[in-house]
MITORLO-692837 format. One record per residue (C-alpha): residue in one letter; chain; x, y, z. Coordinates in Angstrom, 2 decimals, padded with zeros to 5 digits. Layout:
# residues N
{'A'; 'A'; {X; Y; Z}} ...
END
This chain:
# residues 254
{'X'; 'A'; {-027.73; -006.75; -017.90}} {'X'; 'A'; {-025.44; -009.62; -018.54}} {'X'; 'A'; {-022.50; -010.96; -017.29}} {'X'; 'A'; {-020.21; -009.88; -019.93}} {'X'; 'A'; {-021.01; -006.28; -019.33}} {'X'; 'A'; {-018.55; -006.60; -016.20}} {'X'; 'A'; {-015.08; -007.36; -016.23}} {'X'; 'A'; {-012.40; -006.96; -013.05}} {'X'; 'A'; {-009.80; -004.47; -012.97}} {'X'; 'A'; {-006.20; -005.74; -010.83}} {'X'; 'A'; {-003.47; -003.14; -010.02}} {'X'; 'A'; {-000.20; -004.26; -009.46}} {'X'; 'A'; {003.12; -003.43; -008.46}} {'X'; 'A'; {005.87; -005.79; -007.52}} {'X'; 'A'; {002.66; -008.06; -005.98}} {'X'; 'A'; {003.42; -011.84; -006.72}} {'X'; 'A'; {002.96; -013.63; -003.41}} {'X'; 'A'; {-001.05; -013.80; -003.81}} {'X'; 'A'; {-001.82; -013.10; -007.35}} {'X'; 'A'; {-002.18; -016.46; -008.51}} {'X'; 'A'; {-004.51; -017.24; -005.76}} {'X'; 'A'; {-006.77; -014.36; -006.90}} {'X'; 'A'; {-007.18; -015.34; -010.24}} {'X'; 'A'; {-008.14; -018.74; -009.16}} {'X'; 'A'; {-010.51; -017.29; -007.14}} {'X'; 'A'; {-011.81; -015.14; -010.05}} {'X'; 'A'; {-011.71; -017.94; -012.20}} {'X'; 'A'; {-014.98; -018.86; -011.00}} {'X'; 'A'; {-016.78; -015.85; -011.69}} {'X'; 'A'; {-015.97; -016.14; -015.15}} {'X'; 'A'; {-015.66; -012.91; -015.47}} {'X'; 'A'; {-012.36; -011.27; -018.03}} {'X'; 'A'; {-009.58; -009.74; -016.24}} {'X'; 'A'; {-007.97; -006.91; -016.68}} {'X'; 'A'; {-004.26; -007.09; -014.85}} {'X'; 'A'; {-001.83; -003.89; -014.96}} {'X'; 'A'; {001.95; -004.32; -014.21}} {'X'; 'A'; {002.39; -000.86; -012.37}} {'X'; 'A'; {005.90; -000.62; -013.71}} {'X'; 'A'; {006.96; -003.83; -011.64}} {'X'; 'A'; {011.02; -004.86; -011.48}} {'X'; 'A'; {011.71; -007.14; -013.97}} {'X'; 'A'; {011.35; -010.81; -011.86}} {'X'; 'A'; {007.70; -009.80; -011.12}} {'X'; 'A'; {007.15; -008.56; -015.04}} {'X'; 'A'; {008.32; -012.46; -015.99}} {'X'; 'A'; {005.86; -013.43; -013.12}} {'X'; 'A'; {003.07; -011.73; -014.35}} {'X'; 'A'; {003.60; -012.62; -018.22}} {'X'; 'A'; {004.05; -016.43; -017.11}} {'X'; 'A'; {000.72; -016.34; -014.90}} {'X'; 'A'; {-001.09; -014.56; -017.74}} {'X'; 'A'; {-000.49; -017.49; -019.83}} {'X'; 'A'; {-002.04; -019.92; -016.93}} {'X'; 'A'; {-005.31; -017.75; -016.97}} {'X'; 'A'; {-007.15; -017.13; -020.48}} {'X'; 'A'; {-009.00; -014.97; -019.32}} {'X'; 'A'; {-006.42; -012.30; -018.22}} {'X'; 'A'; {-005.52; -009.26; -020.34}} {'X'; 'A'; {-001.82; -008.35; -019.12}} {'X'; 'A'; {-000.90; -004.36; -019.68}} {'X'; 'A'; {002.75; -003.11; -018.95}} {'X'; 'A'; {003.34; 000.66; -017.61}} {'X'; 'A'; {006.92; 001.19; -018.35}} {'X'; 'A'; {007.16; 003.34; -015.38}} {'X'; 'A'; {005.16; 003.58; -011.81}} {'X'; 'A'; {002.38; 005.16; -012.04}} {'X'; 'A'; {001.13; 004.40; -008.84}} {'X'; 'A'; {-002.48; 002.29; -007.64}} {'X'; 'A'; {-004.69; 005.46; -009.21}} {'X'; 'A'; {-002.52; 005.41; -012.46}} {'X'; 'A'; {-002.74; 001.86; -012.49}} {'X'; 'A'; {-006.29; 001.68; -011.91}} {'X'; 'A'; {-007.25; 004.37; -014.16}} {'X'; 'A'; {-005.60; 002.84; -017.32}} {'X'; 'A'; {-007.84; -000.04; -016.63}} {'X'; 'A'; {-010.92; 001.79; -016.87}} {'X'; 'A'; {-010.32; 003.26; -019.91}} {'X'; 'A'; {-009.23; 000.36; -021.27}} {'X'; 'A'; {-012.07; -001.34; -020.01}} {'X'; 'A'; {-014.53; 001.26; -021.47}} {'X'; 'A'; {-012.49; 001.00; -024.89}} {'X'; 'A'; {-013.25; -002.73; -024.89}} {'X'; 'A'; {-016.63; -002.12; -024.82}} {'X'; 'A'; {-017.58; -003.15; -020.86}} {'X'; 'A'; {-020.22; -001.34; -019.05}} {'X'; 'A'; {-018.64; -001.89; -015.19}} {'X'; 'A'; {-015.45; -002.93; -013.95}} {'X'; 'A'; {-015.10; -003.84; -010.39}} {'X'; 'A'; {-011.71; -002.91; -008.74}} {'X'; 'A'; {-009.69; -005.68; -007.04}} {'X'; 'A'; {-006.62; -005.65; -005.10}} {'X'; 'A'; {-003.82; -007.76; -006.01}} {'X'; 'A'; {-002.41; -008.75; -002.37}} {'X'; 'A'; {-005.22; -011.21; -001.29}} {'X'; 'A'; {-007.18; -009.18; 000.95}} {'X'; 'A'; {-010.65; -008.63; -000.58}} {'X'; 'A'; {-013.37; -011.34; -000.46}} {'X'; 'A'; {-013.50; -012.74; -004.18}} {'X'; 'A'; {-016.79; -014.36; -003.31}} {'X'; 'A'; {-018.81; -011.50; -002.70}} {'X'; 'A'; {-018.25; -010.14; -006.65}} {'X'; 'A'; {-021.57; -011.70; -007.29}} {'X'; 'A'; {-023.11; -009.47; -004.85}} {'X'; 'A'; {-021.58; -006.20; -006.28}} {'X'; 'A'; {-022.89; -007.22; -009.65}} {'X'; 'A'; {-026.50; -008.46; -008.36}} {'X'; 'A'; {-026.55; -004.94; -006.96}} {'X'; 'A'; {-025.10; -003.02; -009.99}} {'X'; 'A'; {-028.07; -005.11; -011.94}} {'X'; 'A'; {-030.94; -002.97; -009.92}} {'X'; 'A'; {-028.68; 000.15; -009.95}} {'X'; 'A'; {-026.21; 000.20; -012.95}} {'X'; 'A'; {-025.65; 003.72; -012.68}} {'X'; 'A'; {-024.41; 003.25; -009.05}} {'X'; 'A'; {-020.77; 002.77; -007.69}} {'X'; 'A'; {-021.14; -000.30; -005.63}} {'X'; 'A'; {-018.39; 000.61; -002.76}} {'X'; 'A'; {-017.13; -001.71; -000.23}} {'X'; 'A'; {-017.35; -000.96; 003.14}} {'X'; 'A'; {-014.54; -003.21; 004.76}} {'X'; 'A'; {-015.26; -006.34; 007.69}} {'X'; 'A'; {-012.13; -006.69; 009.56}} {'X'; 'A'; {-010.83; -009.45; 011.43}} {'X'; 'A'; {-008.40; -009.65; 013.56}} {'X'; 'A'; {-005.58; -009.39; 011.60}} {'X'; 'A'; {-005.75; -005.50; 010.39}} {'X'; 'A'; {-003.31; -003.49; 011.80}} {'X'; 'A'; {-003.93; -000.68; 014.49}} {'X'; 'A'; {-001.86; 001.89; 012.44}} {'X'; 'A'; {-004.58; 001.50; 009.01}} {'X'; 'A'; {-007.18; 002.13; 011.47}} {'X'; 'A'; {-006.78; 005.19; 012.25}} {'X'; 'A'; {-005.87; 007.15; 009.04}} {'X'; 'A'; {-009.52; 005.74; 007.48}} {'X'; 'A'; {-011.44; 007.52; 010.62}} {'X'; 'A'; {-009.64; 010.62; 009.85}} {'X'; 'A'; {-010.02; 010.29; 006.14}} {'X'; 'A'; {-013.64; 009.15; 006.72}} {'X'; 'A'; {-014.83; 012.57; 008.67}} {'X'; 'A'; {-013.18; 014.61; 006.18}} {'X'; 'A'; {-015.25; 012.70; 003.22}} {'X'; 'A'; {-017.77; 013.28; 005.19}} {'X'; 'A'; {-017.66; 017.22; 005.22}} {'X'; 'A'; {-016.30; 017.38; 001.84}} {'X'; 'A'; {-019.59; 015.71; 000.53}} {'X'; 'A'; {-021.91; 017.40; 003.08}} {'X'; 'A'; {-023.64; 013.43; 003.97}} {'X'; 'A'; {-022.88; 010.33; 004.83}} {'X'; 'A'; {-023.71; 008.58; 001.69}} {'X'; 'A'; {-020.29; 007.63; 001.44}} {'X'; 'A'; {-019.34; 005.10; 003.99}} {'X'; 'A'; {-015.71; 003.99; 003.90}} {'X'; 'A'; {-013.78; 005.89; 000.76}} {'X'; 'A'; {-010.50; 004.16; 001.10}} {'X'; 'A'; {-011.40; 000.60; 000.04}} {'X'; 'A'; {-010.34; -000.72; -003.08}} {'X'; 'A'; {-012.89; -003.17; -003.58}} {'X'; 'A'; {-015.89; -001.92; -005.45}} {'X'; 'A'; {-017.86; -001.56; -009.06}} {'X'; 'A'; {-017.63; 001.58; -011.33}} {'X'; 'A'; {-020.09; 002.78; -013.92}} {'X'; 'A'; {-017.57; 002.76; -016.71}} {'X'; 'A'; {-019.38; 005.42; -018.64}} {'X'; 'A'; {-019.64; 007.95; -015.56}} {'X'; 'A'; {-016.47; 007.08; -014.36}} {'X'; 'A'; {-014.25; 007.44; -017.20}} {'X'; 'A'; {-015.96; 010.86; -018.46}} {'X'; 'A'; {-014.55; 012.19; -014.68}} {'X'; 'A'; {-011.45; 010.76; -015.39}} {'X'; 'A'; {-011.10; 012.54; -018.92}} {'X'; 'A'; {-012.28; 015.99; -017.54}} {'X'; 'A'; {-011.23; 016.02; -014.13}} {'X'; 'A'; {-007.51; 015.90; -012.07}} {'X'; 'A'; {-007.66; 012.74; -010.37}} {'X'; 'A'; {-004.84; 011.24; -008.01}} {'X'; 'A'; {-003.06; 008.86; -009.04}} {'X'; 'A'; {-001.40; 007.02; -005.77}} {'X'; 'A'; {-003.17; 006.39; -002.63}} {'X'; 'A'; {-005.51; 009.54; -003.03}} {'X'; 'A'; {-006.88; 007.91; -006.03}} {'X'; 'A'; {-009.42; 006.14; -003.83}} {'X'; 'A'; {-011.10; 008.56; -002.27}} {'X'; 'A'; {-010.72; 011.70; -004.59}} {'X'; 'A'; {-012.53; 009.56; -007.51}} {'X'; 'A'; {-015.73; 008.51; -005.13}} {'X'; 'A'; {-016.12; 012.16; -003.88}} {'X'; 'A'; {-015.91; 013.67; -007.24}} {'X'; 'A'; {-018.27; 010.92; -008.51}} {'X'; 'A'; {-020.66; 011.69; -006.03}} {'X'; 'A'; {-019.99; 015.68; -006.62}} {'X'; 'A'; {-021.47; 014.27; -010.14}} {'X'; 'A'; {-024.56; 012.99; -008.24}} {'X'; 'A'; {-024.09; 009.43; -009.21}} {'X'; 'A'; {-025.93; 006.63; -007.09}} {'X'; 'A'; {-023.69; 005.51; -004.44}} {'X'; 'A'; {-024.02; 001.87; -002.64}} {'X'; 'A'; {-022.50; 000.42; 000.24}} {'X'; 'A'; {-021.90; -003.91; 000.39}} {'X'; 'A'; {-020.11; -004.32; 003.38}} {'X'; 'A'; {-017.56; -006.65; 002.60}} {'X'; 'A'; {-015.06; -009.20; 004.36}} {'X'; 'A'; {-011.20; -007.87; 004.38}} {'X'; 'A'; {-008.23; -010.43; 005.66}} {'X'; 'A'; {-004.99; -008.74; 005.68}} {'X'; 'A'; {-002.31; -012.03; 004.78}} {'X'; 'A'; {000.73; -012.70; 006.95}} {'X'; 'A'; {003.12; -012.76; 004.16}} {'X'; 'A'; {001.41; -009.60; 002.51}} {'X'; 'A'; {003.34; -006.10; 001.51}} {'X'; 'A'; {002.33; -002.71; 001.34}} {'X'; 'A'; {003.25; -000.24; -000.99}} {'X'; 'A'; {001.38; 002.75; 000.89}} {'X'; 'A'; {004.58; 005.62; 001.92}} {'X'; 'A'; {003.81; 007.14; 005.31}} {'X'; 'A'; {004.84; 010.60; 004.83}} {'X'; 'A'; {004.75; 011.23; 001.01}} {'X'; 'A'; {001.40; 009.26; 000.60}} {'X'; 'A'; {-000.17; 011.17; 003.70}} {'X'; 'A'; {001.27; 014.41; 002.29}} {'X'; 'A'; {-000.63; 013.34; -000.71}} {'X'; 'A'; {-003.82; 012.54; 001.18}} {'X'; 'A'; {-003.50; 016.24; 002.83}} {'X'; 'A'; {-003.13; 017.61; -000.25}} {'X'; 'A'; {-006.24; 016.18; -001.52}} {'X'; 'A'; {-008.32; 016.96; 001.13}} {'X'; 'A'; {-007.87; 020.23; 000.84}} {'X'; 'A'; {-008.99; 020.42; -002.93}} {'X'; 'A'; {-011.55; 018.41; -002.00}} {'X'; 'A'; {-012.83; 020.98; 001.19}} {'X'; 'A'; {-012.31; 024.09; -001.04}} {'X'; 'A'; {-014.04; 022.25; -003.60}} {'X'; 'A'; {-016.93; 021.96; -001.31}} {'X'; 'A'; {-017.15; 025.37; -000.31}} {'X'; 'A'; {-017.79; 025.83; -004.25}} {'X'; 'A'; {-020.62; 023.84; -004.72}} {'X'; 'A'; {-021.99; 024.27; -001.69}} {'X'; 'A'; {-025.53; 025.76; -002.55}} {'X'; 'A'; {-025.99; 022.07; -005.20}} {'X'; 'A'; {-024.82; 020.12; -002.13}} {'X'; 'A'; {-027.17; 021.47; 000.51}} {'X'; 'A'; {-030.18; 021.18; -002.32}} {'X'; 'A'; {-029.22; 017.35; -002.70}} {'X'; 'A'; {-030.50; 017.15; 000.93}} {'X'; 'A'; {-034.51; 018.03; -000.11}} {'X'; 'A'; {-033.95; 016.54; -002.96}} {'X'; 'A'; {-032.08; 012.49; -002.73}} {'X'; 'A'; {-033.18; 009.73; -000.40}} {'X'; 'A'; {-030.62; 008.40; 001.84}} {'X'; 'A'; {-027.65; 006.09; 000.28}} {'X'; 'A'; {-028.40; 002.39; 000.61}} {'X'; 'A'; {-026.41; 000.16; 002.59}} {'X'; 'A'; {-026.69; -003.82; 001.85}} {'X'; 'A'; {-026.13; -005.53; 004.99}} 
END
């Protein structure tokens, strides 16, 4: 499979203090970018059509309104899959994900290319307590919802798609579109049975950075979807319980 099969996929919204930084970081992979402007304010649209121009290899799309991360991120994998790419690999736009390490989600998507190639987040030092504890919670309901551990960490937003896979769930199934977009899309993916690999990855939360994540309507959100997703369970349990005689266990690259 080649390089140009892959591009990267960059949500953002009202994100300018490490963008630039990114992209010079991608610009070594040599890999095409697609960036969305999640309905930014107007100083950070001029931003973003200004630092387009500094990077050729940057597509720039404008959503008039918010859509949210999920919203975001899904109108870059269609548009990714409309361009004619077989993977995109998901990015953050606030500097925290390990830019390096995309050559080891595509060495891995090369022996698997029907896998999603998930990140399982390294912490240092500078992750706050309060993101913590959310991802346990969110991780043992994952956990029940898919009936295995084969999903490791469901609520990083560093990791590969199958564009093909992906974007037929996305035309024929309700996804969320803000920060239950995450998780919802790798459960339902793996619902679909498709491959699922963990690369445990480095993840630096800046000084300077923002987040856009809305304690109680986002975690209303997130309760929201995990019901679907439990009650979604309980219907295909008797497929999910056969997937246990019948798949090996989910790799993990360490």
């Amino acid at each position: 499979m080649a390089s140009n099969d892959y591009c990267i996929i960059i949500p953002n919204y009202n994100h300018t203090q490490h963008i630039e930084n990114v992209l010079q970081q991608i610009s070594q992979q040599q890999l095409p970018v697609i960036l969305i402007n999640d309905g930014s304010n107007a100083k950070t649209k001029t931003f973003l059509i200004e630092t387009a121009r500094k990077f050729k290899f940057v597509s720039l799309i404008h959503l008039e309104t918010n859509q949210g991360k999920g919203g975001a991120v899904i109108t870059g994998l269609l548009e990714a899959h409309r361009q004619g790419y077989s993977h995109a690999i998901q990015v953050d736009a606030d500097g925290q994900h390990a830019i390096n390490d995309i050559p080891k989600f595509i060495n891995l998507s090369e022996d698997a290319s029907q896998a999603v190639i998930c990140g399982i987040p390294d912490y240092d030092k500078s992750v706050p307590l309060g993101r913590l504890i959310p991802r346990y919670i969110t991780h043992f309901w994952v956990w029940v919802e898919t009936l295995s551990f084969r999903i490791k960490d469901s609520m990083c937003g560093f990791r590969l798609y199958p564009l093909s896979s992906t974007t037929e769930l996305i035309r024929n199934t309700r996804i969320g579109k803000r920060m239950d977009f995450d998780t919802e899309i790798l459960v339902k993916l793996d619902w679909k049975a498709v491959p699922i690999i963990n690369l445990p990855t480095k993840v630096t939360y800046p000084e300077d950075g923002s987040s856009h994540f809305r304690m109680w309507q986002d975690n209303w959100l997130i309760t929201k979807m995990h019901t679907r997703l439990f009650f979604g369970m309980l219907v295909r349990l008797p497929k999910l319980i056969a997937r246990h005689f019948t798949h090996s266990t989910p790799k993990t690259t360490l």
